[in-house]
C-alpha positions in Angstrom: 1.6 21.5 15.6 2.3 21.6 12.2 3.4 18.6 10.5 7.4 19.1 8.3 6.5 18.2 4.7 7.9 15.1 3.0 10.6 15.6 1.4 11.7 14.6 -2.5 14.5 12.2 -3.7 15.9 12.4 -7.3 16.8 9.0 -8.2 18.9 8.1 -11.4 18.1 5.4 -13.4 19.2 1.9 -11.9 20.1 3.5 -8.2 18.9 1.5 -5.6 16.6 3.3 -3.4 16.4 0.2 -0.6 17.7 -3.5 -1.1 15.8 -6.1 0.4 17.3 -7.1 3.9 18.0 -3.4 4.6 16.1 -1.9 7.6 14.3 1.0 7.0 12.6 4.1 8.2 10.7 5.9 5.0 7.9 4.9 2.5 8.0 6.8 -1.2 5.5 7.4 -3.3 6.3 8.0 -6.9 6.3 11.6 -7.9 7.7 11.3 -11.5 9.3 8.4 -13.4 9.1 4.4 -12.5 10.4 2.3 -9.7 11.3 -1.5 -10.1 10.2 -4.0 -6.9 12.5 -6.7 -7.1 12.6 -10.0 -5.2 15.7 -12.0 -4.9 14.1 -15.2 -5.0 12.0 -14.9 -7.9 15.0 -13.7 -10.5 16.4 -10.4 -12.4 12.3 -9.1 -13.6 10.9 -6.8 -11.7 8.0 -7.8 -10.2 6.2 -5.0 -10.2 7.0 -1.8 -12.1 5.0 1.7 -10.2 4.6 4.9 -11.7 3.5 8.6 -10.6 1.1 8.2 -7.7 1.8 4.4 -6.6 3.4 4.1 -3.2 6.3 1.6 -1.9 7.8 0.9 1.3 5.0 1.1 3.9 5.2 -2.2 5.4 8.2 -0.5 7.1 5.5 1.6 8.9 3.9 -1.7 10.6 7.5 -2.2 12.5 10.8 -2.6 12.8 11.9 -5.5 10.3 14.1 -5.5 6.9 13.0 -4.9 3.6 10.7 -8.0 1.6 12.1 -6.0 -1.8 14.6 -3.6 -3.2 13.6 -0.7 -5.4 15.4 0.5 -7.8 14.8 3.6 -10.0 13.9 2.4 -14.0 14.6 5.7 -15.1 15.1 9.1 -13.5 13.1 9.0 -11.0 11.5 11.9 -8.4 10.1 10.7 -5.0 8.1 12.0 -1.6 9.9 10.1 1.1 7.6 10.2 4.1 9.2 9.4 7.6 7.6 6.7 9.7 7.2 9.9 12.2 5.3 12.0 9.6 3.2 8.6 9.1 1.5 8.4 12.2 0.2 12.3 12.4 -0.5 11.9 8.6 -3.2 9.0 10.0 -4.0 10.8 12.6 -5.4 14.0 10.7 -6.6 11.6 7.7 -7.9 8.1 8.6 -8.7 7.2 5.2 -4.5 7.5 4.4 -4.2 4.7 6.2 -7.8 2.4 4.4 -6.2 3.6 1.4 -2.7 1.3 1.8 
């Protein structure tokens, strides 16, 4: 069975792509531009800042509970958005996917 591929987000600057306390279904990784991780309870900075190649959004993938952070484009921004679905055969065909993360 062939696995659907992930498919790609465009993001404009300062969009939202999750807001912590959301529920969620989909990790990203960061195809082109930079994604903000941002924390209510520790202010307006970002606390982290991810470019091309960096992933966000997996703990979703360890069950079914909201959001720690909300991500929000810095500048146009160009994701993969993987499906928890398309997770689990990813790690089945590629163990090292998941020792990666």
């Amino acid at each position: 069975m062939e696995m659907p591929a992930a498919s790609t987000l465009d993001v404009p600057a300062g969009q939202f792509v999750f807001r912590e306390g959301e529920t969620g279904q989909a990790m990203f990784i960061v195809e082109s531009g930079a994604i903000e991780i941002l924390i209510a309870a520790r202010g307006a900075e970002p606390v982290a800042v991810l470019g091309p190649g960096e992933f966000f959004g997996e703990m979703v993938m360890l069950g079914d509970q909201p959001r720690l952070a909300g991500a929000r484009a810095r500048e146009a921004t160009r994701l993969l958005r993987i499906e928890c679905a398309q997770f689990s055969d990813l790690l089945r065909q590629n163990a090292a996917i998941g020792e990666y993360m």
